[in-house]
C-alpha positions in Angstrom: 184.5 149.8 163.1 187.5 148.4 161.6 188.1 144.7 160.0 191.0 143.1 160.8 192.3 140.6 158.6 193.1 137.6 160.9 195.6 134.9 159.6 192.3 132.8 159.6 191.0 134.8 157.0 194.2 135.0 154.9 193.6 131.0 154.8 190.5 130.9 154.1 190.8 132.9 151.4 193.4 131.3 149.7 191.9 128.0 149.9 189.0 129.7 148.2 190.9 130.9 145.1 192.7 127.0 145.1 189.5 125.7 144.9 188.4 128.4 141.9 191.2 127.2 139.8 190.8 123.8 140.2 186.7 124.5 139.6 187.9 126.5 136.2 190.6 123.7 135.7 188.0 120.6 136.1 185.8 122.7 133.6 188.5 123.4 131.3 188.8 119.6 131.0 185.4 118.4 130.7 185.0 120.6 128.0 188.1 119.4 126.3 189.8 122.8 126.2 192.7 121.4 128.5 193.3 119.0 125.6 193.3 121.0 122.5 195.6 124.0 124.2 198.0 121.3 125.0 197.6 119.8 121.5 197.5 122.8 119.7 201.1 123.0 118.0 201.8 119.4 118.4 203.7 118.2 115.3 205.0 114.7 114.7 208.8 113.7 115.5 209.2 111.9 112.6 207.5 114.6 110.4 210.3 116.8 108.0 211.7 120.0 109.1 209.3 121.9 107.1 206.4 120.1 108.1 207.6 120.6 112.0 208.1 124.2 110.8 205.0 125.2 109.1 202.9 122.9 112.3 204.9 125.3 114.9 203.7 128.6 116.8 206.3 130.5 114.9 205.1 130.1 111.5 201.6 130.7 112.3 202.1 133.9 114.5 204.1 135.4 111.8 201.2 134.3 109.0 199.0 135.8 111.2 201.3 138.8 111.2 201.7 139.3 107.6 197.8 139.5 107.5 197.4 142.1 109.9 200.1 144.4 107.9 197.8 143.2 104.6 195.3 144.3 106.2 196.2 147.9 107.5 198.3 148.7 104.1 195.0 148.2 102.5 193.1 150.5 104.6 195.8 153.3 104.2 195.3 152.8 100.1 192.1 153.0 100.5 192.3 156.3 102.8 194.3 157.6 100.3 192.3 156.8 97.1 189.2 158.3 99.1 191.0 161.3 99.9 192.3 162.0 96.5 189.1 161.3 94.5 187.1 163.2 97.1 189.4 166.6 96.7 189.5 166.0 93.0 185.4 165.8 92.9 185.5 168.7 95.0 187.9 170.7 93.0 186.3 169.8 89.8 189.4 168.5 88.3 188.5 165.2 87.4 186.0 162.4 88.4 188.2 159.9 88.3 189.2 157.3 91.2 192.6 156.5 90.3 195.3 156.8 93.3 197.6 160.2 92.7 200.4 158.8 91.1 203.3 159.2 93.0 201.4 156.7 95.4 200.1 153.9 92.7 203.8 152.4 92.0 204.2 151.5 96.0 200.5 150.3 96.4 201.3 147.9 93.4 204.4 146.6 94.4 202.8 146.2 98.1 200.3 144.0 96.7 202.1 141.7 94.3 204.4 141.2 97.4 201.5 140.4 99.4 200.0 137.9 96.9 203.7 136.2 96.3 203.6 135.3 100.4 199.8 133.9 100.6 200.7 131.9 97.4 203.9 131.1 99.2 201.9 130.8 102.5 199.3 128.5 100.9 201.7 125.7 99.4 203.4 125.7 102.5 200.1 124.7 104.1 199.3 122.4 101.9 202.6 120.5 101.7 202.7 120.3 105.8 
């Protein structure tokens, strides 16, 4: 046997998935989540530009950004250092878990950049 979809049923079902959204959308409200998405990068007219700025989706995507990157440059020194004290053990060169040092110079400057924006990052935070 075969179903046929009748215009009744093309109706029906629509008014069915109205009446989910505006089930999901009286929920969304009644917990208050309506509210603070609508709220969430509201800034103050009268507020400075950097205060507008720092309060704005642009500023905090691209924080959120630059702490990802942290994040994975961190895990590929870390790889590295692994790596290089684990075949040095195994070779019987040295104990030592320094970083070979073509890569130590990069890994340095990576981090003092790093620690210059979250110092920057912070103040600007504070100040807006």
């Amino acid at each position: 046997p075969q179903i046929r979809s009748s215009p009744s049923v093309a109706i029906f079902a629509e008014e069915e998935e109205q009446h989910k959204n505006s089930d999901l959308e009286a929920y969304q409200c009644a917990m208050g989540w309506q509210r603070q998405m609508e709220d969430l990068f509201k800034v103050d007219d009268t507020a400075d530009c950097l205060t507008r700025f720092a309060s704005g989706p642009f500023w905090t995507f691209w924080c959120i950004a630059i702490i990802i990157l942290n994040m994975a440059v961190i895990g590929v020194e870390t790889q590295i250092t692994t790596v290089h004290s684990v075949t040095q053990a195994l070779s019987g060169q040295s104990k030592s878990a320094a970083l070979s040092s073509e890569n130590e110079p990069v890994f340095k400057t990576l981090e003092m950049a790093f620690l210059a924006w979250m110092i920057f990052e912070v103040l600007v935070n504070l100040y807006a």
